[in-house]
Each structure stands twice: as C-alpha cells, then as structure tokens.
N, C-alpha and C positions, 0 to 999 in steps of 0.2 A: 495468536501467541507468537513472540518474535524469537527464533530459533537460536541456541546462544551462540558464540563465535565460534564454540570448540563445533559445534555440530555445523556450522556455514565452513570453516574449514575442513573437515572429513567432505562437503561437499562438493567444495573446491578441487580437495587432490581428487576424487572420485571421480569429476569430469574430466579431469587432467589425464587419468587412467583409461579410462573411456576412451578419448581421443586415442591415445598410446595402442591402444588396443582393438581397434579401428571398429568400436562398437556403432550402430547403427539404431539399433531395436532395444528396450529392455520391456522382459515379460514382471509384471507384480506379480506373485503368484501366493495365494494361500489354500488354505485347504480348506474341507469342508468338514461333517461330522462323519462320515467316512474315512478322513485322510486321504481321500483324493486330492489331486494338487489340479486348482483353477487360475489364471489367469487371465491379464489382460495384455496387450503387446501396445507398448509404447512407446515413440521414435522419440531417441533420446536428445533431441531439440527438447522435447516438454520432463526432464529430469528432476527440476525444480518442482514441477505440480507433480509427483507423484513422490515426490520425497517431503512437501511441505505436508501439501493438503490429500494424495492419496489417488488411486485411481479407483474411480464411482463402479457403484455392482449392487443389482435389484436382488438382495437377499432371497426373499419369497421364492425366488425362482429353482434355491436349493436346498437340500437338505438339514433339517436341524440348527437352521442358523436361526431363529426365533422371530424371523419376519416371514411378515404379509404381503400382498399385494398394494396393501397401504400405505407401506414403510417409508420411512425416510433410506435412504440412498446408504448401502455400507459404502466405507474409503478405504482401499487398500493400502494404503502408507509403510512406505516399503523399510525395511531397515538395513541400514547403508553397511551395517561391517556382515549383510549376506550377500556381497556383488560375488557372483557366479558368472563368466563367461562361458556361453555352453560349450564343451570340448568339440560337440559336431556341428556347431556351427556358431562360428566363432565372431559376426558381425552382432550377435543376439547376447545379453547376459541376463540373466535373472536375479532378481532379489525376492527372499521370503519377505512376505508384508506380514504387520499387525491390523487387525479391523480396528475399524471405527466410524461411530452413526453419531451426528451433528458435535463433532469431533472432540465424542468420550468414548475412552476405551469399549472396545461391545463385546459384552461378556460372555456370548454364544461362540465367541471365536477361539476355537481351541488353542490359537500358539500363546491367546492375549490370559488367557486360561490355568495354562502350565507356569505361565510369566508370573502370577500373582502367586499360585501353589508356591516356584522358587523363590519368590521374594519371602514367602514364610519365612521358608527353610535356610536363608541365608541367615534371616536377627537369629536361626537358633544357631548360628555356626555352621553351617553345613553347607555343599555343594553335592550334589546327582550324578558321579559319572558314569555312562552309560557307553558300551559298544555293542553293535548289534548284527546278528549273523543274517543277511539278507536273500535266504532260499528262494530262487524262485525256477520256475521252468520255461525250457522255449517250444511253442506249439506251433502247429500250423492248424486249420480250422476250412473243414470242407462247405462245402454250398450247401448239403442239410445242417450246419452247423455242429458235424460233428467234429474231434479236435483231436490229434494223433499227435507225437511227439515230433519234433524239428528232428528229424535225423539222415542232412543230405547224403551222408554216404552208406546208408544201411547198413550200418556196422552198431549202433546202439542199443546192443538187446540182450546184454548180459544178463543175468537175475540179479547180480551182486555187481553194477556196474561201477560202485564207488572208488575213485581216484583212479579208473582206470586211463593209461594213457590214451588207447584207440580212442576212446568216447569221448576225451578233453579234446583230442588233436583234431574231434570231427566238426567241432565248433570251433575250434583256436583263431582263428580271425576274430569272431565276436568274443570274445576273452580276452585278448590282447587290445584290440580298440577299448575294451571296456575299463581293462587294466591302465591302460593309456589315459584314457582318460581321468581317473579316479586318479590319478601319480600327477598328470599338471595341475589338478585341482589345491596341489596340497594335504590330500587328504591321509598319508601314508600309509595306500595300500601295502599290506604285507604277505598276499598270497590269495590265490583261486583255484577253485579245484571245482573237478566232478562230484557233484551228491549222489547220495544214495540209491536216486532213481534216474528209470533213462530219460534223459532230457533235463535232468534237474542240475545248477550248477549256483556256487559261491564267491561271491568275491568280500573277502576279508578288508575293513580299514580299522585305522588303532581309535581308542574310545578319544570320549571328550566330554565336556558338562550335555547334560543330558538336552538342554533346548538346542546346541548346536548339533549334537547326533539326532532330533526330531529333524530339523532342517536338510542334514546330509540325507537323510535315508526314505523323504519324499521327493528328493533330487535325485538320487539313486536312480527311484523308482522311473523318473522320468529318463532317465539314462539307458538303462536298460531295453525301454519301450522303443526308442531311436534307433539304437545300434541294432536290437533285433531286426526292426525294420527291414532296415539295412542290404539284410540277409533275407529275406522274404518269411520270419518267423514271427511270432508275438510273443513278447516275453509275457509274462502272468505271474502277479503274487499272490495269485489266490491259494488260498488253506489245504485244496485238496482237488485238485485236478479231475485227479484219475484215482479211481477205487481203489486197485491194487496196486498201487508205489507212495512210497512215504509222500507225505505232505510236507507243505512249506511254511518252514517254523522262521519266526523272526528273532529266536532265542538272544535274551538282554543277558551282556555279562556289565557286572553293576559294582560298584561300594561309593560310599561317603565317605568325601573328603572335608577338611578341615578347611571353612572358606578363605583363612589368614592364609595359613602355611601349604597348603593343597594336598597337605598330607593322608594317608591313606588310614579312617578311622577304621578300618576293619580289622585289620592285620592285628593281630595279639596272641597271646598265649593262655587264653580263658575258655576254650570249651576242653572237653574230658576227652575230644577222641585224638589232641594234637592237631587239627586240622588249620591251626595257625590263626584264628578266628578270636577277635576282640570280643566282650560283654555287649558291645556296642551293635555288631554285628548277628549277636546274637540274639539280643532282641529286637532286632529289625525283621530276621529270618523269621521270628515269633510272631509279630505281627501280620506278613506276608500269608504265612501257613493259617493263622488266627481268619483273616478278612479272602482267602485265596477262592472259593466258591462264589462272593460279590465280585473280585476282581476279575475273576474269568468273564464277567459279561463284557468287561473292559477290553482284556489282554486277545480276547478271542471271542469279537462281536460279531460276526456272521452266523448263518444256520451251517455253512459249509465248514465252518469250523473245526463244528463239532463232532465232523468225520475223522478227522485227523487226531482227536482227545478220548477217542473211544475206549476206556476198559476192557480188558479181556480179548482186546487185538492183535495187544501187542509185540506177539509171535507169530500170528499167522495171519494179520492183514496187508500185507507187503510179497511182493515176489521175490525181495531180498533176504527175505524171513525176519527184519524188524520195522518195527515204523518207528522208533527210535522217540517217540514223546509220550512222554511218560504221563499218566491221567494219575499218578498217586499226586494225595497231599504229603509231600516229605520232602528231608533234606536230608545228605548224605555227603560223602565223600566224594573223591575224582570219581563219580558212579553217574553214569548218563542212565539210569531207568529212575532218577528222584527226581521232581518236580524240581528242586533248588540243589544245585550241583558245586560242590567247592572244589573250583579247579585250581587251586592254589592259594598259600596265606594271602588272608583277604579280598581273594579275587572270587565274585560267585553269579550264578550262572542261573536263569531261568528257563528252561529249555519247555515248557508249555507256551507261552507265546508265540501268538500266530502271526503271520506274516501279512494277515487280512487288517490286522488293528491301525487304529490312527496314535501315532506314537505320542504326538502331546498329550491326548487323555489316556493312554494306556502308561503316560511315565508320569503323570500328577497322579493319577489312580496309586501307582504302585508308591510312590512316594508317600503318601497320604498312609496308605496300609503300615509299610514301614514303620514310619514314625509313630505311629500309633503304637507299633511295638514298643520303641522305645521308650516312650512318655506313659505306657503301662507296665513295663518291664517284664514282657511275656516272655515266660522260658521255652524257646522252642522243643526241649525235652533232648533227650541223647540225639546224635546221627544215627541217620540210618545207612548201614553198610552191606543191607543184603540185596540180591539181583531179584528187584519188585516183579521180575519179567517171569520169576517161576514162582509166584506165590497165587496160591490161590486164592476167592473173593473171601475165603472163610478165614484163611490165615492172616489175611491185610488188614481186614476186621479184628482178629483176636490182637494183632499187635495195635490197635485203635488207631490206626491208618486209613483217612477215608478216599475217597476218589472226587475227584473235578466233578460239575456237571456235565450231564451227560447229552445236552443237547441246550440251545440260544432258550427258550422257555426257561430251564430251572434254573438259568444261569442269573435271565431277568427277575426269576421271582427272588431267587438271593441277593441278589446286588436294590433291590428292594426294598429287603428288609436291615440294610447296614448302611446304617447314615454314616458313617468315614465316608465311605466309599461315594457315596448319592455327595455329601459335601467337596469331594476333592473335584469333582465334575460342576461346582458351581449351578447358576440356573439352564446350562446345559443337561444338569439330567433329566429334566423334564423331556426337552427333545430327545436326547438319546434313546431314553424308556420308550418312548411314543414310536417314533423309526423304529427300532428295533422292533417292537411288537407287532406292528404293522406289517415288519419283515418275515416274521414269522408265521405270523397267521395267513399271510398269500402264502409261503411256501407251505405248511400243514394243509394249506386246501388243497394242493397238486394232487394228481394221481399220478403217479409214474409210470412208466416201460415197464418197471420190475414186479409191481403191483399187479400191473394187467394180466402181464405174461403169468405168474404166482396164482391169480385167483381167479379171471375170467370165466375158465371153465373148471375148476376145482369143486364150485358152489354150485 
C-alpha cells in the first residue's frame, strides 16, 4: 500500500524533528494484555521500516496476544503523532505502535482494539475524554525479596502521611525530575503530591480523548520506572503493595464530548440532586452501575486487586484509617466513599479502578458499559449522599446497594456472563478469560506465611 502524501509528509517533518532533536534510537513500543509496555529499539537510520512496514515481534512468546509458536510475525507499525523523546534520555524517543499480522490490523492488540470501540462511538457523535490519577509507590526490595518503602531519610512514617511536606521533600528530586519531565512533554502537569500511604505519591496531568490518555499513562508508567531508578528505588503500580496502607488506584475522571463541537455532553440541569449532570450522563452512569460487577474484571484484573476493593475495610484496613476506594455500586455527589463520584457539573470520577488495569481495554470496557446505558436509557436511580464508610452490610443491602466483587474469580464469572462487556474486548476476551483464570488458579493454589503461621498447629 502506498502511503498517501499527507502521511510521507508527517514523515518528512518527523525526521527533520528527529535530526533537531539529536535523536539516535527509537523504541516501538506496545503493550501486551496486561498493559505492560514492550518494545523494540530501533536506530533511526531504519525510520521508514518501522513507520511503513512495522517492527517484527514473535507473538506466541506473550501474553494473550492470540498467537502460537506457529504464527506469522506481529509488526509494530508505529504511529507518527506518538513521537515521545524520552525526558531521561533524550538521544532515544518512543512511539506507541499499532499491531499488525501479514499487514491487517490484529485484533488481539489492545490499542488496535480500543481504536475500533472509538471509531464506534465517533458515527454516534461522541469522543471519551479521559484523565487518570496514576498512584503509585516507590520501594526498595531486599535479597529475600522482601519490599519496604523507599524512605532515604527515615522520616516517612506518619499514620496519616498524606500531603505532608517532610514526606514529599524526602523524595523531591524524583518529583521534580518527574514533574520536569511530564512539563516538556507537553503534557500539562498541574500538580503532585504525597498519597495517603508512606511511600505512595501523584503526579496529576490535565485529560485528553481517552486513546491518547491510554498512551500517556503506559509512558508514565515507563517514566516513573527510570526516575526511580535513578534513586536506587522501584516504582510499582501494583494494586496493593502492602496490607496495611491504601492501594494504588488509577481512578478515571471521564465525560463525553460532542465529537464536532468538543463540547461537554455531561454538563446539564437533569438530575434531581442539582449535581449539574445532563440525561446523557445519566444514563451512561446507569449503564456503568447496570454492567460494573463484569467491568471490575476489566478495570481491576489482577488477584492483587482485589485486596484494595475489599468491603468492610474500609475503615480499618489502612494505618491511615481509610483506604479511600470504595467496593459500593453507587453514585453520588463530591463524596469519595461512591464508586462513581461527581466532582463537578459534568465532571465524574471513577475511583475503583485499579492501577493494575491495561487502560485500552479498561477504557473500551467502560465505554461499551456506558453506552449501553444510553442506547437503553437506564436510570441510574437518585444519588447517593450518604458516607458508605458507616453503613453496614445490612443497611447497603436495605438501600439495594450492592458491592464489587470480591475477588479476580467472581469478577471472571461475571464479566462472563455480560456479553457488552465480553463484546467491547473483541476476540481478546477469549484470551483475557483464559490468563486471567489461569492467574487465579496458580494463585488459589499457594499456601501462604499467613496460612501456615494461622493453622500449622492449631489442627
């Protein structure tokens, strides 16, 4: 296929930029069904072959991508408006790739995946915008592989360390590189702070349509891994670290815009509690809450997950005394114990997503849910305005409030039985389903420390 001029020209200034830029290396990188970010490093003399025809990758050899050992060859075929210079090292730049096997789209590949979900949703009118709050913690990890918090000046040990300044200023070189970084990128960081837990921190950037916020925030992810480095620390976005300190939530703040006018379809004057919240958005919130026990295997696919969504915690699993994520199905006002949070007309907030998910099929999943709301026009019923954190299982029940699952199993058997959901993942759910279960059943077999210590000699 001959590439047309407007695309030979983006290639043109793109080398021309390159040069400028004294680039050397460029990484392809895509993800897997994980949302890990893979790669290939290519000297950008060969720019042309990985921007025409792709750069080759034995599927079989990973996760969930629906090849064998027999397969024909994925191409990572990079796309040109993701040139990334990396911040720490700046002779290297990355572009997010699309896959592709004997060169047609491959439908196992989550970003080529989310691509087709948004091409949906644009003939309905619609654009995804998405910004995402990216928790994660910096560790250090001994020779028995056990893993303490990064805290070079032992000063990190508040119970309630959030926003404190000791605990920021004990990291502030990796905050400020990181800050630094994210600000040349373009990306318009607006703020970082200390989280909840010791060792846990934020760095805020403003949203964007939801496939370029997938993009920033597996580049993030690589961002983070570097700078910690750096410092002799690991960053980690894993769900849940450490028993006792909140987990690392990836929490999506979302609405649908108007894909002519980019307008904000949420904003309105239609629900009952003034919450500034359009018809539109209300039956999106309806569908989210309607499909949200299938979506959880999505938004929060690991077994480790499900440490951090646990019911009945969430006052006293934390040294801070909250874990701040809410396992209700509900929605509600500026109220962080609701699953779905409206932190302003139009503006709304999923605060159960995990920081473990792979963002392209955790933002077609949720898309797909949505819309479903709207094209059935489910009423999410009143907001909820009470603090879920003092209700008990009997009262959250009597108000027909249910809870998340409670663990990767019933999250799998739900998302199961809801073909939205199994359809917005295309012929990737088969693999997802299959990994995941697989995931779970080595883990269910462990015996643990806790187990041992617990029952060894009790019996």
């Amino acid at each position: 296929m001959t590439p047309s001029k407007s695309v030979e020209n983006n290639k043109e200034s793109l080398k021309q930029q390159m040069q400028e830029d004294g680039v050397e290396l460029i990484l392809t990188q895509f993800v897997d069904i994980h949302g890990a970010a893979k790669v290939k490093m290519v000297p950008v003399e060969h720019f042309d072959d990985v921007a025409d025809d792709g750069a080759g990758f034995a599927g079989g050899s990973l996760d969930g991508m629906g090849q064998g050992p027999n397969a024909h060859d994925m191409a990572a075929k990079i796309d040109l408006d993701t040139y990334t210079p990396l911040p720490w090292r700046r002779s290297t730049a990355r572009f997010a790739a699309d896959l592709f096997v004997d060169g047609e789209p491959h439908p196992y590949c989550p970003r080529q995946n989310l691509k087709r979900v948004l091409k949906k949703l644009n003939k309905q009118g619609y654009v995804f915008n998405v910004g995402i709050e990216p928790e994660h913690f910096l560790v250090t990890k001994a020779a028995d592989g056990k893993i303490q918090v990064f805290d070079p000046n032992s000063i990190d040990t508040l119970d309630k360390p959030c926003y404190d300044f000791k605990g920021i200023a004990n990291v502030f070189d990796y905050l400020s590189d990181l800050m630094g970084a994210v600000r040349s990128l373009g990306w318009d960081a607006y703020q970082a702070d200390h989280e909840d837990a010791n060792g846990q921190y934020e760095l805020n950037f403003h949203y964007d349509d939801c496939l370029i916020t997938a993009d920033k925030y597996t580049f993030f992810k690589m961002m983070t891994s570097q700078y910690a480095q750096k410092y002799g620390a690991i960053a980690t976005h894993m769900a849940k670290p450490f028993g006792d300190r909140t987990g690392n939530g990836g929490h999506i703040h979302f609405h649908l815009a108007d894909a002519k006018t980019g307008a904000n379809v949420f904003e309105g004057n239609d629900d009952s509690a003034g919450l500034g919240l359009s018809k539109t958005a209300l039956y999106f919130i309806g569908g989210v809450l309607e499909h949200a026990k299938a979506l959880c295997a999505v938004t929060s696919p690991t077994v480790n997950c499900y440490k951090r969504l646990q019911a009945g915690t969430a006052v006293s699993g934390t040294r801070s005394g909250f874990t701040w994520t809410p396992a209700f199905i509900s929605y509600g006002d500026n109220n962080r114990t609701q699953m779905i949070r409206t932190a302003g007309p139009g503006h709304l907030e999923d605060r159960t997503v995990s920081s473990g998910c792979n963002p392209y099929l955790a933002f077609a999943a949720y898309i797909a849910a949505g819309m479903d709301g709207i094209k059935r026009k489910i009423d999410p019923g009143k907001p909820n305005l009470t603090n879920m954190y003092e209700l008990t299982p009997a009262q959250t029940k009597k108000l027909g409030i249910e809870i998340l699952p409670q663990s990767l199993y019933e999250a799998l058997d739900e998302l199961d039985g809801d073909q939205v959901i199994k359809d917005s993942l295309g012929p990737i759910y088969d693999e997802f389903y299959d990994v995941k279960k697989r995931e779970w059943n080595e883990y269910h077999s462990q015996v643990s420390d806790w187990e041992l210590n617990r029952y060894l000699t009790l019996f």
